[in-house]
N, C-alpha and C positions, 0 to 999 in steps of 0.2 A: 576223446582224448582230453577236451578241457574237465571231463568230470575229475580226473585225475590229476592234472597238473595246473600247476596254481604260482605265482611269484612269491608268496611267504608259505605255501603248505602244499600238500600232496605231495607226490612222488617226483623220484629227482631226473633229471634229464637222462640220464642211462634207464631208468625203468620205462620211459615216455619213447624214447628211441627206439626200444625193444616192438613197444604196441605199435609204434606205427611200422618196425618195417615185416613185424606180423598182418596188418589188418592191410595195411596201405602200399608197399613195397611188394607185398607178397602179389598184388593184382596185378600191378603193373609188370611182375615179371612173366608173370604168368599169361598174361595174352601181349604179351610184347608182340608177336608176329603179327596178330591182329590188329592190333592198333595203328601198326604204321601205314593202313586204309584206311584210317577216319578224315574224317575232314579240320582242315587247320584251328576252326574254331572250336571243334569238340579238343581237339590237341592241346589249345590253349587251356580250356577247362579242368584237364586233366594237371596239367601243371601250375593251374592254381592250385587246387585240391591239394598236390602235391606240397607247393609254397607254403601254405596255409596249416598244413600239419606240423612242417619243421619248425614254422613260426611257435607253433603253440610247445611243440616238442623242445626249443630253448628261450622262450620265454622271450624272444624277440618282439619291438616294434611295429605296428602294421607298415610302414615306411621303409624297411629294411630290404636289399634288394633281397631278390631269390639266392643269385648269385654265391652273394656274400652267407644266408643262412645256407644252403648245400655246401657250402670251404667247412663253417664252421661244427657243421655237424657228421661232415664225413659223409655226406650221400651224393652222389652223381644221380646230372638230370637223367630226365625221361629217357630222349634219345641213346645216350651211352647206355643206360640199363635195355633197351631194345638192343641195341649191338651186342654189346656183351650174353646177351641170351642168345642169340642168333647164334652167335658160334658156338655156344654152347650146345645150341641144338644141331649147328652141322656135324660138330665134333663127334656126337651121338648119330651111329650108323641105324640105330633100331628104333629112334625115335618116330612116333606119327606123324612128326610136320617135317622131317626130311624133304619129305616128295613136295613139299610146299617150297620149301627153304630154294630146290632146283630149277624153280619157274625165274624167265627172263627179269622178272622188275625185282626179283630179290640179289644176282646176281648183279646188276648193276649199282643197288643201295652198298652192298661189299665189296670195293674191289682191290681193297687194302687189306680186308682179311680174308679172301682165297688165293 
């Protein structure tokens, strides 16, 4: 992503937002169900990674919280994008991780979306 975006040149923040939630966004939704068995420190990792590309995607300071770069760029953390899949994927009756989604420690992570 920095080969692309630059403070005086390369591509503008809407093109840089696009590759990350192609490259970057796209993983994290996609093993969302998985992820929420890692351990806290792989966790944190992943959400630097995460940090670390919005930073570069608006051209923000290393200093800047996470927080404040996810407002300014329109992306919710980690966790909501695991939630938000989740129901997407209970919503899907034909889906393969259904029969996963039914097991006890998943019902208890949602008990505000069933």
């Amino acid at each position: 992503m920095r080969a692309i975006a630059g403070n005086r040149w390369g591509a503008s923040k809407k093109v840089v937002l696009v590759v990350y939630r192609s490259l970057i966004r796209s993983i994290l939704e996609y093993g969302a169900v998985a992820l929420d068995s890692m351990s806290n420190m792989n966790k944190s990792k992943l959400d630097t990674v995460q940090a670390e590309a919005l930073r570069i995607a608006c051209g923000a300071a290393r200093g800047t919280s996470t927080a404040a770069i996810q407002v300014d760029n329109g992306e919710p953390p980690r966790l909501q994008l695991q939630l938000q899949y989740t129901v997407k994927l209970k919503s899907q009756k034909s889906h393969p991780a259904t029969g996963i989604l039914s097991m006890k420690k998943f019902l208890i992570l949602l008990p505000i979306w069933t």
